[in-house]
N, C-alpha and C positions, 0 to 999 in steps of 0.2 A: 563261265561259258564265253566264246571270245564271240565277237559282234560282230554282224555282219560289213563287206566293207562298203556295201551301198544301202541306206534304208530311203523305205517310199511314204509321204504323207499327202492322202486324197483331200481334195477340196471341189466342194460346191464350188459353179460360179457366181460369186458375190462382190459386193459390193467391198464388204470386209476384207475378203479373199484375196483381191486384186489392189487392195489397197496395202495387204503385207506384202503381197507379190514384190509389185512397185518397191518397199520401203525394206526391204530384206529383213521381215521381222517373222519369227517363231513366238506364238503365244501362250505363254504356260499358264493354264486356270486351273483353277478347283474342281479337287475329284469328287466333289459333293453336287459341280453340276453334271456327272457325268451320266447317262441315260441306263447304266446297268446298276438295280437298287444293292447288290449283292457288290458292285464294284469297289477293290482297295480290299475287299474281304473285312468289311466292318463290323462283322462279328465272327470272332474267335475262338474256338475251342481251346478250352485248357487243358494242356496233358495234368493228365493222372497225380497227383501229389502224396509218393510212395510215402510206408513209414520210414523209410531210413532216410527221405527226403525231409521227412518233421524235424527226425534227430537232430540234421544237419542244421537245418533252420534255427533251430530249439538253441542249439549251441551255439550261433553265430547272434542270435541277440542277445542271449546270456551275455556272453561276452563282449557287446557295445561297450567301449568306454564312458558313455555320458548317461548309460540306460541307468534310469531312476530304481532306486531299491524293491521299490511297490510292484513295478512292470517284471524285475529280474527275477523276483518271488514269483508271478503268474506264469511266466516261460518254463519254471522250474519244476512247477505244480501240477500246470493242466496238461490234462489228458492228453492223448496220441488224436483222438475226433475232434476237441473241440480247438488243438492248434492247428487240425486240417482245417476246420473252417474260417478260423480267423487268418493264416495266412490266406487261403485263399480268396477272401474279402480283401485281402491288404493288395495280391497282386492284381486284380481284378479292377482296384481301382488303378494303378498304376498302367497295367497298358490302357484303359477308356481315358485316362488322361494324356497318354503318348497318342493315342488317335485323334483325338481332338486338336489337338496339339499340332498332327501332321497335316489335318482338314485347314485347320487355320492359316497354315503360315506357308505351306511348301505347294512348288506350281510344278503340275503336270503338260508334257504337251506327247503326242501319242504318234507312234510310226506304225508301219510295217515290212516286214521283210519281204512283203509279196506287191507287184504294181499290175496285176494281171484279173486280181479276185471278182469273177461279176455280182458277188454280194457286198465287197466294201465300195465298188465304183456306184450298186445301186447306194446301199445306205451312207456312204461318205463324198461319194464323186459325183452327187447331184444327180442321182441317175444315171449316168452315163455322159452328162451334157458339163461335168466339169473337168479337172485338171489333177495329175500327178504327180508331185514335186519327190526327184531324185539329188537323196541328199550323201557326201560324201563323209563316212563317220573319222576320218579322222581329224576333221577341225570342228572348230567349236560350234556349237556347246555340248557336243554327241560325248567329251570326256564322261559325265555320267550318265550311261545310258544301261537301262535295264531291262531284260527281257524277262515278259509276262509267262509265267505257266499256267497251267491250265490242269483245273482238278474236277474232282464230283464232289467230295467232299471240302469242308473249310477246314483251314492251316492248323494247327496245333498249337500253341504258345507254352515254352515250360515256364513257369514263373520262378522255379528256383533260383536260377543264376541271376533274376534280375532283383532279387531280395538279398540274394546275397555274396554277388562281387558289386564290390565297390564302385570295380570303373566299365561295369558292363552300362554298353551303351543304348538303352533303351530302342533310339530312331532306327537302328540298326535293324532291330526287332521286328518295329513297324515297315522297313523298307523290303526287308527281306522274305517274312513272311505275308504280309497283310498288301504293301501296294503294289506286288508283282504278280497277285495271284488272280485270277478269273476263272467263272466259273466254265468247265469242258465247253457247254453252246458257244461258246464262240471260241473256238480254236481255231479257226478258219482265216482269223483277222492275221495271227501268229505276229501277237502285239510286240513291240518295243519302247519301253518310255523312257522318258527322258526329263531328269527331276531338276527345279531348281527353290536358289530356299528361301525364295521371295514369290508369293503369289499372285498371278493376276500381273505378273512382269513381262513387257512386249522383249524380246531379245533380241539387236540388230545380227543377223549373222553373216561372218564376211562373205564376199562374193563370190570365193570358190570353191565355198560348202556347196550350193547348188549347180548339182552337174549335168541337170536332164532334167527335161519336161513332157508330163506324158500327158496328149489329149485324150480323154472319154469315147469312146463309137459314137457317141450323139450326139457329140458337141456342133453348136451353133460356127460357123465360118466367122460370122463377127466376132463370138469370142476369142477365138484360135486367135484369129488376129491383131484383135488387144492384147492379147497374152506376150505374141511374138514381137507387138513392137514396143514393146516395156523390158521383154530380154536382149532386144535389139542394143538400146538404148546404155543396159547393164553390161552383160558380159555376151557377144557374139558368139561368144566357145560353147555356150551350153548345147546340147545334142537334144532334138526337138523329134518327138518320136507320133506317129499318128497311131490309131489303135482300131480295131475293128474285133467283129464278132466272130471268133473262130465258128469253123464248119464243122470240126474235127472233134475238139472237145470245149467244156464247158470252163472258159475264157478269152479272156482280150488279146488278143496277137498287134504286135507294134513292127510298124516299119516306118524308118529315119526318114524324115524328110526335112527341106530345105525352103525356108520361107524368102520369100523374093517379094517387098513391099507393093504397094500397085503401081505408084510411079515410076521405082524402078523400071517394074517389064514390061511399061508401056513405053518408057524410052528406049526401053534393048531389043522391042518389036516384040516381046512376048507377050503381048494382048491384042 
């Protein structure tokens, strides 16, 4: 699915906030702090493990090169039920081990395609009193960036192919099914994440990834203003948008404005 060419990440104003602002950093943490207990889809259903699925299985350990005599005899022997249960104990640990595995090591940080939503400005834009950073995805770090769907039900996993190719690549499994998925409630967000394979990593990102900045309807004037003279400072080109409560429907309307320091416009007569 091809990506958007501009995604938006809401922030509270904070202390945090304003301090990656300042430092051009994107923070990738663990999806284990994340506030949906269902989120990453940490628990998976297994597709169905057919009989002609045994067979295949059945024959691809028979035939291990290094499988001990004693094991090649049980493959050979048991039943069509009891090699559905043993494989399905064998894959069952292998993906709980690829999710832990992805909990551990690899850092999420979360977008969206929408800078408008009055449920992500209330739960992620501090209410409405914080900031909206407009990011340009073709520079870095947006190369992997993945867009979240949205189910009722959880993902499926077959386990055959990962018991029995070789160079099937387990993370794949877990990236594709498991940490793009969320449940339908929040569809709304129309996530994009963005994976890296160090977690808990600040990432400098250069300074013409961010192309716009959206204020909240309720943002405080001393914040705006902090905000403005940190991008002042950075890059002058960014496009600085103010936001207000539509009358019409149910979001934030933005119209570009131009910030003029105060000494400026007291020396140009505009105060």
């Amino acid at each position: 699915m091809p990506k958007p060419a501009r995604i938006f990440k809401y922030e509270a104003f904070t202390a945090r906030s304003i301090q990656n602002l300042k430092e051009q950093i994107i923070h990738f943490g663990s999806p284990q702090n994340f506030n949906d207990p269902y989120d990453c889809a940490l628990f998976p259903s297994i597709k169905e493990i057919t009989d002609q699925d045994i067979e295949r299985l059945r024959l691809h350990y028979i035939e291990m090169p290094n499988i001990e005599p004693s094991a090649k005899m049980h493959f050979e022997v048991s039943s069509v039920s009891d090699l559905r249960l043993l494989f399905l104990k064998i894959g069952l640990e292998a993906v709980d081990n690829a999710i832990q595995s992805f909990l551990r090591t690899k850092g999420i940080s979360c977008f969206s395609e929408r800078n408008d939503s009055l449920l992500m400005w209330s739960h992620y834009g501090g209410h409405g009193k914080g900031f909206c950073m407009e990011f340009d995805t073709s520079c870095d770090p947006f190369q992997k960036l993945y867009k979240v769907l949205y189910k009722n039900e959880m993902p499926q996993i077959d386990i055959v192919p990962i018991l029995c190719d070789d160079n099937f690549n387990i993370v794949d499994v877990v990236v594709s099914n498991l940490f793009c998925t969320k449940a339908y409630d929040w569809q709304y967000e129309q996530e994009w994440r963005c994976l890296h394979n160090e977690v808990g990593t600040s990432y400098r990102y250069p300074t013409e990834a961010l192309t716009g900045i959206y204020f909240g309807p309720d943002i405080e004037f001393s914040s705006l203003e902090i905000i403005c003279l940190i991008l002042e400072g950075q890059n002058e080109k960014i496009k600085k948008w103010s936001g207000t409560r539509s009358k019409s429907t149910f979001a934030v309307e933005f119209k570009e404005v131009t910030y003029i320091p105060h000494l400026e416009a007291k020396r140009n007569g505009l105060l």
